[in-house]
N, CA, C and O of each residue as an XYZ file, in Angstrom:
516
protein
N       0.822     -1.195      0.000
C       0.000      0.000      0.000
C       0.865      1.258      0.000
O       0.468      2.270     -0.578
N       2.209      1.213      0.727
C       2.615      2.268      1.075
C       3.285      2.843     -0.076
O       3.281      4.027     -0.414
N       4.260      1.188     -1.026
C       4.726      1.169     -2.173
C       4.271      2.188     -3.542
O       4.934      2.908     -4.289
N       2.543      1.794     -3.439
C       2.128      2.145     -4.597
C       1.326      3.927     -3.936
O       0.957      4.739     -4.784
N       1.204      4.205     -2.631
C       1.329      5.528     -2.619
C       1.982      6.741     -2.645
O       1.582      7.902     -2.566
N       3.475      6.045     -2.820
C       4.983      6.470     -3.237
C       4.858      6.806     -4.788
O       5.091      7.946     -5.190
N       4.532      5.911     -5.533
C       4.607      5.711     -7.357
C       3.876      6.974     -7.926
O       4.189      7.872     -8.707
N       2.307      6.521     -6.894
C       1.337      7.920     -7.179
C       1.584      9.339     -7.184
O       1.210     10.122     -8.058
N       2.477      9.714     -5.777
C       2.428     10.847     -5.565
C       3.770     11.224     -6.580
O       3.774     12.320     -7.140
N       4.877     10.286     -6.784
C       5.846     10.660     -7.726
C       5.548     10.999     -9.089
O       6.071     11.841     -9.819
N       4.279      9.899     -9.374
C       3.696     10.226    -11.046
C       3.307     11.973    -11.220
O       3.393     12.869    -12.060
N       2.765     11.714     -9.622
C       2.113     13.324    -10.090
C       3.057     14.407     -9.656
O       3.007     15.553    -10.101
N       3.503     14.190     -9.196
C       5.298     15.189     -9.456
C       5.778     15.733    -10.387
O       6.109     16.876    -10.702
N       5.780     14.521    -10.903
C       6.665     14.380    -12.446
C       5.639     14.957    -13.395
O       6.069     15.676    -14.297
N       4.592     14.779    -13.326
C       3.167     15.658    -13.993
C       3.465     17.404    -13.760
O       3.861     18.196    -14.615
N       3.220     17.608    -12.702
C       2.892     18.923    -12.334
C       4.292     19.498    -12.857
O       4.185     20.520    -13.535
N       5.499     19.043    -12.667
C       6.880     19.788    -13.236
C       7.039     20.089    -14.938
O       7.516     20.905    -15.727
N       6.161     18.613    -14.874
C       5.991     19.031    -16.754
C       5.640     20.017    -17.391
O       6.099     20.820    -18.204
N       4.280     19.689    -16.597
C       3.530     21.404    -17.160
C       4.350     22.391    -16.714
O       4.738     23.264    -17.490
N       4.751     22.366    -15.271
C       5.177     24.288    -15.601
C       6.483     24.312    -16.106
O       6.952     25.431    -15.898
N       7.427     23.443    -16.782
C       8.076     23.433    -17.925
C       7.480     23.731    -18.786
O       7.187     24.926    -18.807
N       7.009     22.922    -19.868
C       6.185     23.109    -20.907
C       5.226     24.633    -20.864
O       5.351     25.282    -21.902
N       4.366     25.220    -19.877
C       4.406     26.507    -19.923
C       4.725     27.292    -19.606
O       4.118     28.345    -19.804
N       6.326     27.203    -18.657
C       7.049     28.329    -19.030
C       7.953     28.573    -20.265
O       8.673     29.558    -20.428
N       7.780     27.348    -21.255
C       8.411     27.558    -22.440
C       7.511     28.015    -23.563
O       7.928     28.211    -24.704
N       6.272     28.174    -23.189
C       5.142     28.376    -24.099
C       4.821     29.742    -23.758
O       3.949     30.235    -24.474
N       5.244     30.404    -22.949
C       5.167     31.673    -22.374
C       6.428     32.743    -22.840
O       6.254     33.848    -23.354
N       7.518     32.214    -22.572
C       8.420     32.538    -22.940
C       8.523     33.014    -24.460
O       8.763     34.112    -24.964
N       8.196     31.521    -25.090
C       7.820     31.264    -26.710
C       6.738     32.237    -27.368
O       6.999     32.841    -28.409
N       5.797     32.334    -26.868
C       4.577     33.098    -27.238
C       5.267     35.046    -27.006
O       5.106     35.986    -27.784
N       5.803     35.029    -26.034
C       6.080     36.442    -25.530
C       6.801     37.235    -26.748
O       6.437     38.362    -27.086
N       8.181     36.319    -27.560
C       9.311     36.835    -27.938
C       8.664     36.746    -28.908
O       8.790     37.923    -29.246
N       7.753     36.114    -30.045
C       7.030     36.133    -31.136
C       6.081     37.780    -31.283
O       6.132     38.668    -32.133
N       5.221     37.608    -29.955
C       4.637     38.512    -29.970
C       5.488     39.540    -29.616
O       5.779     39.897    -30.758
N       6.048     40.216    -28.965
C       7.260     41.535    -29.087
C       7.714     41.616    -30.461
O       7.453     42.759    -30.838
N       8.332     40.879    -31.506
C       8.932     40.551    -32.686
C       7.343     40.792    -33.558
O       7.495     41.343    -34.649
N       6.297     40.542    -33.295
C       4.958     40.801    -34.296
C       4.817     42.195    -34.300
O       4.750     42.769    -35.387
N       4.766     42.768    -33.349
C       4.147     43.943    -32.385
C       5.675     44.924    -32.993
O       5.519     45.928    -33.688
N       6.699     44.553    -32.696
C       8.077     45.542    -33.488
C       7.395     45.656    -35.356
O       7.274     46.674    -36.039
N       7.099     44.347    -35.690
C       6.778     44.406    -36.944
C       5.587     45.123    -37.409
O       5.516     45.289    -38.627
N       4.726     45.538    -36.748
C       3.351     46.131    -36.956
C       3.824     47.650    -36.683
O       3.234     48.540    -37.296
N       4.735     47.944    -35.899
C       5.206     49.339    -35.608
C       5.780     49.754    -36.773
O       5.486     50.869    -37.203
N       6.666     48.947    -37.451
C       7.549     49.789    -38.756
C       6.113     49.993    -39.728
O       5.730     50.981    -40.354
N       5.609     48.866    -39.599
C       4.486     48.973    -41.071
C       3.802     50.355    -40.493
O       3.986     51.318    -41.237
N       3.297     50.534    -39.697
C       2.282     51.615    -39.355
C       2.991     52.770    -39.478
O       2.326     53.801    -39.563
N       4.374     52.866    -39.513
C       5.193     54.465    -39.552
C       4.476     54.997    -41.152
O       3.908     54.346    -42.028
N       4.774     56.317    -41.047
C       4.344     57.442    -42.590
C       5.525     56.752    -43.624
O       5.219     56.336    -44.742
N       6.449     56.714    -43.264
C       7.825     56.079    -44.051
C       8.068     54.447    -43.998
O       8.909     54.101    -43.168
N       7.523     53.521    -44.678
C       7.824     52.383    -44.212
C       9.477     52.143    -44.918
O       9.694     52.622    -46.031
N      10.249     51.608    -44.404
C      11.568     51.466    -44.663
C      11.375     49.770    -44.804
O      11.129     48.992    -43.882
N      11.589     49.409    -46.430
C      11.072     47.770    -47.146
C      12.361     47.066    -46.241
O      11.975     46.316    -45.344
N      13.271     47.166    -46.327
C      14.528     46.429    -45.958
C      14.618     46.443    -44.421
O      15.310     45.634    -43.802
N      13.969     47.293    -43.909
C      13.643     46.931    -42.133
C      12.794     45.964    -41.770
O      13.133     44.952    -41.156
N      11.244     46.331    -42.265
C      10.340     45.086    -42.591
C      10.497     43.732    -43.144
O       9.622     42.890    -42.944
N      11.468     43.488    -43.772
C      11.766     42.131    -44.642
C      13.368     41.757    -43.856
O      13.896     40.646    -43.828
N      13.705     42.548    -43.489
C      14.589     41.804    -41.842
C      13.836     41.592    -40.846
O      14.148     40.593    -40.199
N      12.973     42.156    -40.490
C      12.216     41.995    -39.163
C      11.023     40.548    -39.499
O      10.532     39.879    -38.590
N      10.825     40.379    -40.589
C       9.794     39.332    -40.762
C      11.023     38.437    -41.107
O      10.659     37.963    -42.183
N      11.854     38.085    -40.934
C      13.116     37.135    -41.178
C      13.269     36.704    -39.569
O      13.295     35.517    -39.244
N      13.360     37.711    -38.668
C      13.647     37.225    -37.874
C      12.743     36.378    -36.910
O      13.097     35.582    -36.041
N      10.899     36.936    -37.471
C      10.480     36.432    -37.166
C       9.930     34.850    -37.578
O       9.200     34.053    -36.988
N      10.381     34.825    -38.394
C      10.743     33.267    -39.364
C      11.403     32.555    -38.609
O      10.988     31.471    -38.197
N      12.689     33.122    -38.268
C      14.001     32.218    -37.630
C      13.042     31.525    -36.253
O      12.388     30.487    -36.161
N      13.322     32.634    -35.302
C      12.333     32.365    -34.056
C      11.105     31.545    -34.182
O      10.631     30.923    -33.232
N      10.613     31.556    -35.345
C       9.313     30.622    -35.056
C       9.802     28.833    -35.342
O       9.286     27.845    -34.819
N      11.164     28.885    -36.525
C      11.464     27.968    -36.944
C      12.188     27.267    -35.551
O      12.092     26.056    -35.355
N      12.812     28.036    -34.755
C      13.376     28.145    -33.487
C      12.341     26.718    -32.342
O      12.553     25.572    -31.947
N      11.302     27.692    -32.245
C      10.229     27.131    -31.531
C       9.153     26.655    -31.770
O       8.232     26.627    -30.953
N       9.079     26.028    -33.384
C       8.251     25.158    -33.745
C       7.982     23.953    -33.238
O       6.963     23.546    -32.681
N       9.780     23.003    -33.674
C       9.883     21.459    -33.223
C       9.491     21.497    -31.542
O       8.649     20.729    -31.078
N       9.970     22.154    -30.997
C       9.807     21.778    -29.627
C       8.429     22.038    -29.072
O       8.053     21.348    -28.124
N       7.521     23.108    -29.648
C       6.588     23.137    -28.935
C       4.773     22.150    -29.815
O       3.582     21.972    -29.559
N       5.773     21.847    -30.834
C       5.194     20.442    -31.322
C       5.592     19.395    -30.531
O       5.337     18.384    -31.185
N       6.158     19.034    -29.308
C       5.743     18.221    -28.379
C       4.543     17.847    -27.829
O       4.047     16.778    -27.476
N       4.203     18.994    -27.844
C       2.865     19.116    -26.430
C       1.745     19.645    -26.649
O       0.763     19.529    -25.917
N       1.850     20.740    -28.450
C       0.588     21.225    -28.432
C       0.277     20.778    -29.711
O       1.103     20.390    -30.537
N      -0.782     20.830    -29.841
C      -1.457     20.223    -30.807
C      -1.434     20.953    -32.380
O      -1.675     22.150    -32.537
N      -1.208     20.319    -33.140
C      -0.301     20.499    -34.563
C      -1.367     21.515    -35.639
O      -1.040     22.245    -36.575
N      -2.799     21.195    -35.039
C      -3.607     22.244    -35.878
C      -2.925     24.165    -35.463
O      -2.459     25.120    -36.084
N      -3.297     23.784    -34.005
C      -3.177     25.164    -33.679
C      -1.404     25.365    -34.018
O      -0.911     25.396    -32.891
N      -0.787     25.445    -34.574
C       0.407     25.472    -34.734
C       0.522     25.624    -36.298
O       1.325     26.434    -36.761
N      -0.116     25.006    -36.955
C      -0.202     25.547    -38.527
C      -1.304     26.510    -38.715
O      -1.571     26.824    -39.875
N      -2.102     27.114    -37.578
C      -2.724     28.303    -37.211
C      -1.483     29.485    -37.595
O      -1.375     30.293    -38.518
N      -0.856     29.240    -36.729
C       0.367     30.542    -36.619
C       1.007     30.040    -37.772
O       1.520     31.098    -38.135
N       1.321     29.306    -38.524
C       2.089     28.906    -39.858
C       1.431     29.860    -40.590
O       1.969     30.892    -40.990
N      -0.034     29.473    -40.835
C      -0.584     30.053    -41.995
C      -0.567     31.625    -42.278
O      -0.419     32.261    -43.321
N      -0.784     32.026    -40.898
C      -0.573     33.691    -40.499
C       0.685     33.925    -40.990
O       0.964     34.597    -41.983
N       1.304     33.445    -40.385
C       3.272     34.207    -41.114
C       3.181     33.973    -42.254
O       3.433     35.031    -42.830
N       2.957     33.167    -43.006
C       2.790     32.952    -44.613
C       1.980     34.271    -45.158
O       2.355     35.170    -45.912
N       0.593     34.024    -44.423
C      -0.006     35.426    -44.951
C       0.479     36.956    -44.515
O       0.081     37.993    -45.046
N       1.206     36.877    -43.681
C       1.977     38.299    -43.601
C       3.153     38.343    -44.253
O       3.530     39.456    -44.617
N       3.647     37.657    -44.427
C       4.873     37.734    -45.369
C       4.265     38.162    -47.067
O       4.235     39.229    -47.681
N       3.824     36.733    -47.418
C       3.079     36.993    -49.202
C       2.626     38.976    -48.844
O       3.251     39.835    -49.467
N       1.690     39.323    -47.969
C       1.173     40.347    -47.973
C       1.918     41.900    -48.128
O       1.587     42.927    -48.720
N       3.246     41.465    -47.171
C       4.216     42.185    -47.341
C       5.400     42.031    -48.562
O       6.494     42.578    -48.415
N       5.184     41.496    -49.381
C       5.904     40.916    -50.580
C       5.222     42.270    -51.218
O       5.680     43.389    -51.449
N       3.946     41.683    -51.398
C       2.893     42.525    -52.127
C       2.809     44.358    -52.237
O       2.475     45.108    -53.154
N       3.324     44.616    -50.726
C       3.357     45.891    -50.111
C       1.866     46.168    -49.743
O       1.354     47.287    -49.759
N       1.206     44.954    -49.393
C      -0.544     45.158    -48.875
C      -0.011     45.701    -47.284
O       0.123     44.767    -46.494
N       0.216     46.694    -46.884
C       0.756     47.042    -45.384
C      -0.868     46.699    -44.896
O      -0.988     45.813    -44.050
N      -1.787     47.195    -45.270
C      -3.074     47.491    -44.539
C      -3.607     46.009    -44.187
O      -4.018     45.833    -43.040
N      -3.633     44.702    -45.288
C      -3.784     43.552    -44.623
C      -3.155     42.986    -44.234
O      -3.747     42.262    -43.434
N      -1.617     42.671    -44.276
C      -0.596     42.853    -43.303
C      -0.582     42.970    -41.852
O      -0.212     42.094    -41.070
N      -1.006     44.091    -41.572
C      -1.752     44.623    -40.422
C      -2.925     43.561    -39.636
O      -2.862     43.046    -38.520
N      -3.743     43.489    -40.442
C      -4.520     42.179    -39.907
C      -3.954     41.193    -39.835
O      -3.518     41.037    -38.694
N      -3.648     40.158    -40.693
C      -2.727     39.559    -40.228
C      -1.936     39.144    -38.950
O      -1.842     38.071    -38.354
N      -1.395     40.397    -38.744
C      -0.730     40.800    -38.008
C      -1.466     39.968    -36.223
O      -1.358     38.951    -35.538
N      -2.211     41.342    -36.260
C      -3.468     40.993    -35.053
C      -4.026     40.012    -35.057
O      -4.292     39.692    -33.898
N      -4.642     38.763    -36.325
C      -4.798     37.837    -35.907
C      -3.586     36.622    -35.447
O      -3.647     35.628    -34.724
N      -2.635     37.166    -36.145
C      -1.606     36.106    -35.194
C      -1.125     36.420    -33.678
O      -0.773     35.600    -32.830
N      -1.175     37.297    -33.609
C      -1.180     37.914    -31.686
C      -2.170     37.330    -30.986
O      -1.902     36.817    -29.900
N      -3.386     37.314    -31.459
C      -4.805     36.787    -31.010
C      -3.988     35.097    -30.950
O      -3.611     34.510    -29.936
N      -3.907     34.677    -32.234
C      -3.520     32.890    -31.830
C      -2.841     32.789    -31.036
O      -3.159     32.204    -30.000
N      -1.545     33.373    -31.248
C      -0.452     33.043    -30.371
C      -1.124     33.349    -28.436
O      -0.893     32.618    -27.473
N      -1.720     34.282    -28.447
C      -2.429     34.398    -26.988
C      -3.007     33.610    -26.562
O      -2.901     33.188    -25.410
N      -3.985     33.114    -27.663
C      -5.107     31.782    -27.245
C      -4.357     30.472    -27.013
O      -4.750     29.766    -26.084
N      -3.066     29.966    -27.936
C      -2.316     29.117    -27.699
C      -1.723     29.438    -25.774
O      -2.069     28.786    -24.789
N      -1.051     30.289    -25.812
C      -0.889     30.720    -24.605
C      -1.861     30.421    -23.461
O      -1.253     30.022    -22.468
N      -3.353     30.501    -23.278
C      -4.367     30.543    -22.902
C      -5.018     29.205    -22.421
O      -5.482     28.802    -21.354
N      -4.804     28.563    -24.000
C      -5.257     27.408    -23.850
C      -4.693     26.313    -23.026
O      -5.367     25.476    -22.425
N      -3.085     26.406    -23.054
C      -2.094     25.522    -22.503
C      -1.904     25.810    -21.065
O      -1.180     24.996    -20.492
N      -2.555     27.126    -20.076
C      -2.451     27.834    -19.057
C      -2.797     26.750    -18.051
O      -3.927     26.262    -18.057
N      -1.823     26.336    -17.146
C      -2.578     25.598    -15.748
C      -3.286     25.951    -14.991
O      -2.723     26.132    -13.911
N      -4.325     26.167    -14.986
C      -5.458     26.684    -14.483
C      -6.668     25.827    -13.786
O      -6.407     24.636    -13.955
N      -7.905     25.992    -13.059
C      -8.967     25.481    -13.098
C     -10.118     25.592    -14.440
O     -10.891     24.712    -14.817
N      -9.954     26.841    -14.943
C     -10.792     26.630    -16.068
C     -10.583     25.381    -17.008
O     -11.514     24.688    -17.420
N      -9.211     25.169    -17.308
C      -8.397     24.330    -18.438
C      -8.755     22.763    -18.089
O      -9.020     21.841    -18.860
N      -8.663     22.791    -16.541
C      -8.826     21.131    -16.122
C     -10.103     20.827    -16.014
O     -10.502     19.663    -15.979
N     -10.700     21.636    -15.964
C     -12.757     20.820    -16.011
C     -13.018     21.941    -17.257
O     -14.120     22.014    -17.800
């Protein structure tokens, strides 16, 4: 009895450390994307957009996502993750284009995912019932 109330309370140890690994890397992950979106929505919105600032800054936000793709394809689920794929695709093509104005959307809906990803993965009481 005592054996297997040892195993239990270790399983759930090893549980609870997971998660707040896994979301402090999803926090972390989500944060530096969104600062790097949010830098990128600032150049577009200036009177002067400067093309070669914008098309470094959406590079870097490429790298970083390529960064924290594999790993946070561990744990979260692969739709919501080609959520934020599809968005950088469409802000990039958009900014190819010089569409700054849907760009912009874009923009905000990938802040919105990346939050809800954030949200969704949150250890919480809402999340567990």
């Amino acid at each position: 009895m005592f054996k297997e109330a040892c195993i239990c309370i270790v399983i759930v140890i090893v549980i609870i450390l997971g998660n707040i690994i896994t979301q402090d890397y999803t926090q972390k992950s989500v944060s530096k994307l969104n600062s790097e979106l949010k830098n990128l929505r600032h150049h577009i919105t200036q009177d002067v957009i400067n093309d070669e600032m914008v098309k470094n800054n959406m590079e870097t936000i490429y790298q970083i996502w390529e960064e924290k793709h594999d790993k946070l394809a561990y744990y979260i689920e692969h739709d919501e993750l080609e959520k934020v794929e599809t968005q950088l695709v469409s802000i990039k093509s958009f900014l190819e284009t010089k569409d700054y104005d849907e760009s912009i959307c874009e923009l905000d809906k990938s802040v919105f995912i990346l939050e809800h990803i954030e949200d969704k993965y949150d250890f919480n009481l809402q999340n567990i019932f």
